[in-house]
C-alpha positions as a Markdown table, in Angstrom:
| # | Residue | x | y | z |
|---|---|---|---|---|
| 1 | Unk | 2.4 | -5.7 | 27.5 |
| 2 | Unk | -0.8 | -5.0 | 29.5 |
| 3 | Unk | -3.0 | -5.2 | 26.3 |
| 4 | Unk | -1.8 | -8.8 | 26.0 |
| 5 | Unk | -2.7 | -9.2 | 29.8 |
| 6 | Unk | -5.6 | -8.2 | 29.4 |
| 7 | Unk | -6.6 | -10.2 | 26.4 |
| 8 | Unk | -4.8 | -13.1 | 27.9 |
| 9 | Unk | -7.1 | -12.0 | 31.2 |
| 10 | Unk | -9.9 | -11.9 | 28.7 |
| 11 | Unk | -9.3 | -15.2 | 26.9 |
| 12 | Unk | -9.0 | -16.8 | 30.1 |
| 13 | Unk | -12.2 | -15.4 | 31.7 |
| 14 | Unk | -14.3 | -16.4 | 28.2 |
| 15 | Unk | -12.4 | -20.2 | 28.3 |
| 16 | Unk | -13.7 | -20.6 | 31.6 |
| 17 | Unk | -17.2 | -20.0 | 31.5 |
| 18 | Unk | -17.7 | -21.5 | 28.0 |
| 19 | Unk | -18.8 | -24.6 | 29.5 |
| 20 | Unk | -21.4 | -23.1 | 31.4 |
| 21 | Unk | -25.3 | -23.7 | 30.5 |
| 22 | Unk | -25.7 | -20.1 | 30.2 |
| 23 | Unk | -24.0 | -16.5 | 30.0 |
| 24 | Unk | -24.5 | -13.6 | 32.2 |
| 25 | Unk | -23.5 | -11.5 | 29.9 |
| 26 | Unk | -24.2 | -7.7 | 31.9 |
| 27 | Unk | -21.7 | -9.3 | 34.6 |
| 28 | Unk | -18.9 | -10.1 | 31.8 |
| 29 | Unk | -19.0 | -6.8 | 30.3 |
| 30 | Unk | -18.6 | -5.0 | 32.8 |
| 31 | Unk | -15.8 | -7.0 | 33.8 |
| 32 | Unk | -14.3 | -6.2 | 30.6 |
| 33 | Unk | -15.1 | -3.1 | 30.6 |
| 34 | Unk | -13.5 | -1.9 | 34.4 |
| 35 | Unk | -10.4 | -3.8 | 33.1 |
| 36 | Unk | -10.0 | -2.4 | 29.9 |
| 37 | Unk | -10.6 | 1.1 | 31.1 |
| 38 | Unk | -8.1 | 0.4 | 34.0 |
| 39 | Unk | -5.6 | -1.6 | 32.3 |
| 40 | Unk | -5.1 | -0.6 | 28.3 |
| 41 | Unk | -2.8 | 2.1 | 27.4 |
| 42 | Unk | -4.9 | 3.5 | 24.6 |
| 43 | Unk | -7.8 | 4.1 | 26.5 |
| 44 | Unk | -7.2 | 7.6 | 27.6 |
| 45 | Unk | -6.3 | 8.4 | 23.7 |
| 46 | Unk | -10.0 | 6.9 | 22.5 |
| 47 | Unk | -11.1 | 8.9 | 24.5 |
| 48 | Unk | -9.3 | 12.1 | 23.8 |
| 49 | Unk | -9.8 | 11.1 | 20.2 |
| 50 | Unk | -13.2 | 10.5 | 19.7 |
| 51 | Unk | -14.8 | 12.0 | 22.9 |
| 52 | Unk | -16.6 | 10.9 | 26.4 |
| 53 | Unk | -19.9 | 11.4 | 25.0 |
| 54 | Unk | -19.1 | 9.0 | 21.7 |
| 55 | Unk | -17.9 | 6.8 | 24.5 |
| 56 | Unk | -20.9 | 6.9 | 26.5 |
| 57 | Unk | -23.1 | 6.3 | 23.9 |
| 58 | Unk | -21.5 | 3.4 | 22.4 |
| 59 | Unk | -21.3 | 1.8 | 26.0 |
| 60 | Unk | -24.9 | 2.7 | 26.3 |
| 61 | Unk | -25.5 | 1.1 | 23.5 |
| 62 | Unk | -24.1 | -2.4 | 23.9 |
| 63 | Unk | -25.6 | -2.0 | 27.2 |
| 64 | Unk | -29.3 | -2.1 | 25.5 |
| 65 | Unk | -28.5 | -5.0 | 22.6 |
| 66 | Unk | -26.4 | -7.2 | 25.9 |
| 67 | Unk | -30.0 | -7.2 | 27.8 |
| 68 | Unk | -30.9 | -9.8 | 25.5 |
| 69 | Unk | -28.5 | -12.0 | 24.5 |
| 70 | Unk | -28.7 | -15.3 | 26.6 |
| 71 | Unk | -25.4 | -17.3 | 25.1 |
| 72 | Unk | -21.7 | -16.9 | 25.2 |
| 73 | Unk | -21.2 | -16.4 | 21.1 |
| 74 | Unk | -24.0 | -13.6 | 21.2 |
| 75 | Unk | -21.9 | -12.4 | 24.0 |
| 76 | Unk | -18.7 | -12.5 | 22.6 |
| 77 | Unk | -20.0 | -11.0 | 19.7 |
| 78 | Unk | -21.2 | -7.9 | 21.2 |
| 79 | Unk | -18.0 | -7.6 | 23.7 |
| 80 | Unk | -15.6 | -7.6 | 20.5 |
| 81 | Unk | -18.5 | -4.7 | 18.9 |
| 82 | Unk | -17.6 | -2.7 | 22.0 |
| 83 | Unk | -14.1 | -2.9 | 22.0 |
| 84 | Unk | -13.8 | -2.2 | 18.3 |
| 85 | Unk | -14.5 | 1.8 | 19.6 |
| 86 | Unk | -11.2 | 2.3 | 20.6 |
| 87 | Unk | -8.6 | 0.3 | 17.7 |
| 88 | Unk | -10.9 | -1.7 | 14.9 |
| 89 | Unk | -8.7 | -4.6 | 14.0 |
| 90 | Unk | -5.9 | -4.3 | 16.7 |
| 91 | Unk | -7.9 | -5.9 | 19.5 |
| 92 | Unk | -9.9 | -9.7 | 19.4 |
| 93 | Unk | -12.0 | -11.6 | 21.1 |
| 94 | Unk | -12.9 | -14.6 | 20.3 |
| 95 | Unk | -14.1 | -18.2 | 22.3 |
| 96 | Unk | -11.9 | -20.7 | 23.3 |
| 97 | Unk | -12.9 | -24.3 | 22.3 |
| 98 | Unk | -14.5 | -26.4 | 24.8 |
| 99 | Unk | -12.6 | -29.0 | 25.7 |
| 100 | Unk | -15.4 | -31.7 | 24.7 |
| 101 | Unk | -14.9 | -30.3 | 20.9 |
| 102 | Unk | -11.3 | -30.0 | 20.8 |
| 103 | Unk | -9.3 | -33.4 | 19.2 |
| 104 | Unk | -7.7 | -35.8 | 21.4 |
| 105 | Unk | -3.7 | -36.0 | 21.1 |
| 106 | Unk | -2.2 | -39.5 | 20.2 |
| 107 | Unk | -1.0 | -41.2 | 23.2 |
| 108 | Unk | 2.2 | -41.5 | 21.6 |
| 109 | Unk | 5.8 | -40.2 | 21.7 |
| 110 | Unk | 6.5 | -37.5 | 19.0 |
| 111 | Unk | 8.9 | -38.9 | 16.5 |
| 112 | Unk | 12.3 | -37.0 | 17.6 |
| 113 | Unk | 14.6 | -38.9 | 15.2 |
| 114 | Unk | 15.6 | -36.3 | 13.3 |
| 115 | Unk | 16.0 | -33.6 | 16.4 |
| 116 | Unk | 19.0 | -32.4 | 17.2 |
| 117 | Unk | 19.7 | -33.8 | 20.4 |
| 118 | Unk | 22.7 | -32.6 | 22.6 |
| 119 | Unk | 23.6 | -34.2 | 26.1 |
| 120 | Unk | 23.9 | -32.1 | 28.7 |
| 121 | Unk | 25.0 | -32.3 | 32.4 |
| 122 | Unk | 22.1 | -30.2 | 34.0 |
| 123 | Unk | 23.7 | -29.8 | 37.4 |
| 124 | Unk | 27.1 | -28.7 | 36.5 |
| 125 | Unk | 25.3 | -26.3 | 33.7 |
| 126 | Unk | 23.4 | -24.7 | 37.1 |
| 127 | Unk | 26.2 | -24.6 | 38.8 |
| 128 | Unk | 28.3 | -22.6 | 36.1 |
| 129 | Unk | 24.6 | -20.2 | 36.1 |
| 130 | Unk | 25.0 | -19.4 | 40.0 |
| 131 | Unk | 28.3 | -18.4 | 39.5 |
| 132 | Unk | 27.9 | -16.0 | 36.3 |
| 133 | Unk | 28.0 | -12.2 | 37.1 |
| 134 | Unk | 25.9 | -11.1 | 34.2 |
| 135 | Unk | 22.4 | -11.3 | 33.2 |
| 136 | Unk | 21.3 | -12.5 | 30.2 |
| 137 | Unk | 19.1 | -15.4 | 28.5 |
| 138 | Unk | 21.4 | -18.0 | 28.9 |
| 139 | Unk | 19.8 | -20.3 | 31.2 |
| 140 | Unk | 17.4 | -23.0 | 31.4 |
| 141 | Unk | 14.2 | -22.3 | 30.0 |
| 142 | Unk | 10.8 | -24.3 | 29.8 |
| 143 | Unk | 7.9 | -23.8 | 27.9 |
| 144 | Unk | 4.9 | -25.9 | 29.1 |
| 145 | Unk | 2.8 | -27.5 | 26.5 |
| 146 | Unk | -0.2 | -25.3 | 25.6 |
């Protein structure tokens, strides 16, 4: 669960500065870095695994190329090359499309035709909720559009 936090946390971070002019790169690593090292459950085992000095160097490392990387894919690219030292294919980074780039929806309804549809009396279904003495997922549930 905190892995996807964090790459949710991650994602987010990377979605919101993709529309700036440039990329301070040091700055988002070691946000990635703090949060990954405080946050990710297999941290302590890389560690263990391959050793603190394996891990130093390799930080050291991306430290040196990051100096010179002035966009956000060169960026991204080197942040995924550091993570890759603790689970190589089990953790991704990757942009989020800018918003200018990304296709416009069609202002219309979707066709729901051929849904299912079942009426539903939505106070009387929360009233029989509040008065249930178990837990469970029956309930009312909404998923916002992404």
């Amino acid at each position: 669960m905190i892995k996807i936090l964090v790459l949710t946390g991650v994602l987010s971070f990377f979605g919101s500065i993709s529309y700036c002019q440039t990329c301070n790169c040091e700055k988002n690593f070691e946000w990635v870095k703090k949060t990954f090292e405080e946050n990710d459950a297999g941290f302590k085992y890389a560690l263990d695994n391959k050793g603190k000095t394996a891990y130093t160097n390799h930080t050291t490392a991306i430290r040196q190329k990051i100096k010179s990387v002035k966009n956000l894919p060169g960026c991204t690219k080197l942040l995924y090359e550091w993570l890759t030292f603790f689970r190589a294919g089990h953790i991704a980074i990757s942009m989020l499309p800018n918003k200018a780039d990304a296709p416009t929806p069609p202002n219309k309804k979707l066709a729901t035709a051929n849904w299912e549809t079942i009426k539903v009396d939505v106070p009387a279904f929360e009233k029989y909720l509040a008065a249930k003495k178990e837990t469970d997922f029956e309930g009312i549930w909404e998923t916002p559009p992404l």
